[in-house]
C-alpha positions, 0 to 999 in steps of 0.5 A, spaced: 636 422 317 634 426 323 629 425 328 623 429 329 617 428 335 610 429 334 606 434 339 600 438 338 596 445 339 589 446 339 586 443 332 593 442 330 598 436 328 604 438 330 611 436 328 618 439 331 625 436 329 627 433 335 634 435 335 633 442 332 635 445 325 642 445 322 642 453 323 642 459 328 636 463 328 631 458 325 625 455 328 621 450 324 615 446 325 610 443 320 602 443 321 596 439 320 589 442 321 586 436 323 578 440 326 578 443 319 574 449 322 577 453 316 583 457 317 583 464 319 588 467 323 591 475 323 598 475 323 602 480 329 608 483 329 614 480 332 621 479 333 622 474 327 620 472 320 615 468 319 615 464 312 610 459 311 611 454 305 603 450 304 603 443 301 596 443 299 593 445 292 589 451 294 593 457 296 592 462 302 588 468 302 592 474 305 589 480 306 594 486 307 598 492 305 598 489 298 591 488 297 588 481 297 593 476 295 592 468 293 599 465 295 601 458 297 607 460 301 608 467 304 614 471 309 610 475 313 616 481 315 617 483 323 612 489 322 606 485 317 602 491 317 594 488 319 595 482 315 590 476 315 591 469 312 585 465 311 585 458 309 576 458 308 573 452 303 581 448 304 578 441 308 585 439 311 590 445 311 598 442 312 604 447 312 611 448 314 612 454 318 619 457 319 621 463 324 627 467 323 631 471 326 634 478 322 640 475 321 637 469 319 632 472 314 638 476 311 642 471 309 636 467 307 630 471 303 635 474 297 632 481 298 633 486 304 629 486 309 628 493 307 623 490 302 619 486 306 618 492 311 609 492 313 607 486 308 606 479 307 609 477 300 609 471 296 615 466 297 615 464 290 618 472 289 623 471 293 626 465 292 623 463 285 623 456 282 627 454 287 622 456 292 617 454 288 620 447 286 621 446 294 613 446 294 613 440 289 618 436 292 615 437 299 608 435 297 611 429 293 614 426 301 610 422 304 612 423 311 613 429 315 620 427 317 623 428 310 619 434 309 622 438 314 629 434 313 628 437 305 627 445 307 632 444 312 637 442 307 635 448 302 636 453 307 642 450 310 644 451 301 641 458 301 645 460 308 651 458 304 652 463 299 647 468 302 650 475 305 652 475 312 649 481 317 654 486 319 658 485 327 655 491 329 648 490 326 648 484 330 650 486 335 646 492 335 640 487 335 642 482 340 643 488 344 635 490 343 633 483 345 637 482 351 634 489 354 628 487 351 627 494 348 629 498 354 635 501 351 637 508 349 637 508 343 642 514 342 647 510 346 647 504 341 651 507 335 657 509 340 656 502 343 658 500 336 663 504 334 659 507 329 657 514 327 649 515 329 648 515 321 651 510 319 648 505 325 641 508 322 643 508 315 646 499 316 641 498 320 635 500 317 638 496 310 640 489 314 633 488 319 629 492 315 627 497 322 630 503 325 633 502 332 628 505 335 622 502 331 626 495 333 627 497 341 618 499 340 617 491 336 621 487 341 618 491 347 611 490 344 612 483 343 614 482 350 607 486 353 603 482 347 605 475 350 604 477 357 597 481 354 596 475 351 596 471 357 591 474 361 596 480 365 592 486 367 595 492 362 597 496 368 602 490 370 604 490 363 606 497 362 610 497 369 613 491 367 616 493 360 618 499 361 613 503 358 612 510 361 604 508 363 598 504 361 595 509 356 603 509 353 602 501 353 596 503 349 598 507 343 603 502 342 598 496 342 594 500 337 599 502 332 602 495 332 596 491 332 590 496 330 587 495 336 587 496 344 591 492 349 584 489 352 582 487 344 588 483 344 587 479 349 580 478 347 582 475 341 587 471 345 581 468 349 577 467 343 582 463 339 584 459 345 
């Protein structure tokens, strides 16, 4: 069995495995609320698939692109739309939660990113009763150390016989990520060895964005972290590679619906 180590996040129990999990691409954590404030948080784009997998009776409520939602477990997509979870009336919320890389949630959800594209869905539509009888087995384990050993062994099965990302669209991403979204995005096919088309067309089906909508999300992630952390905006465009502050802000606006100054506001509200 593997060993695991208890940390902490402001009102939060958190447990991490210790010695990682047994695949690239995924990182995993289980959550315990332990000030009991009631849940409510809004989900922001990111270079990662965030899964969600409650242990409680009650299920979450998600407000979003798909109208309101009661879901004991979710995948909120790289590009959620303006999506808000909320756990009001639970008295302890606890939870797994597992972030995945593209080529992780490829070869794990069971449907094209493409699908997940601007929505938080349910787990139990991708993953079906397996996904839901993970649920069952989780809230029967009594500790936290078998809980996260469970979920990695189910998705270690499921990567198993899942598909696996073209080269050149992994290559393609891993590319974005390095540069940090300052690439030129016409020069990513020919790099690649792929007509223009055909990079859009495999891409857009693997990772569930264009090229150049992933190269904004990987920029956009890099400035709402540095936003979040309390930078000046103009510092921020500079810094990642944005034409100029009112660019930084259009940005900002179509990710999150709201301004960069908004953003780090709920930053320092929630802090």
């Amino acid at each position: 069995m593997r060993s695991y180590e208890v940390g902490s996040e402001p009102g939060w129990d958190v447990v991490l495995p210790r010695d990682g999990v047994s695949l690239d691409g995924v990182r995993m954590a289980g959550f315990r609320e332990r000030a009991a404030p009631g849940l409510d948080l809004r989900v922001l784009p990111q270079p990662a698939v965030v899964v969600v997998i409650g242990l409680g009776e009650s299920p979450f409520s998600v407000d979003g692109a798909h109208g309101h939602q009661y879901l004991p477990s979710l995948a909120a997509a790289l590009t959620p739309g303006r999506a808000r979870i909320r756990g009001a009336g639970v008295e302890c919320v606890e939870c797994v939660e597992m972030r995945l890389t593209p080529r992780a949630a490829y070869a794990l959800l069971g449907v094209s990113p493409r699908e997940l594209e601007g929505s938080v869905r349910g787990l139990d539509d991708l993953w079906g009763r397996a996904g839901a009888r993970l649920r069952e087995r989780l809230a029967e384990a009594p500790a936290w150390q078998q809980r996260l050993t469970l979920v990695d062994r189910f998705l270690a099965e499921r990567a198993a016989w899942g598909p696996a990302m073209a080269p050149e669209v992994a290559a393609v991403w891993d590319t974005i990520v390095a540069r940090r979204g300052r690439v030129r995005v016409g020069g990513l096919a020919e790099a690649c060895g792929w007509s223009r088309k055909r990079l859009w067309s495999r891409f857009s089906d693997q990772i569930g964005l264009t090229p150049k909508r992933a190269a904004m999300l990987v920029r956009f992630d890099h400035a709402a972290r540095a936003l979040t952390a309390g930078a000046n905006a103009a510092d921020v465009a500079l810094a990642c590679g944005y034409v100029d502050q009112p660019h930084l802000h259009r940005d900002v606006l179509a990710f999150t619906g709201c301004t960069p100054t908004a953003l780090a506001g709920r930053a320092a509200s929630a802090g």
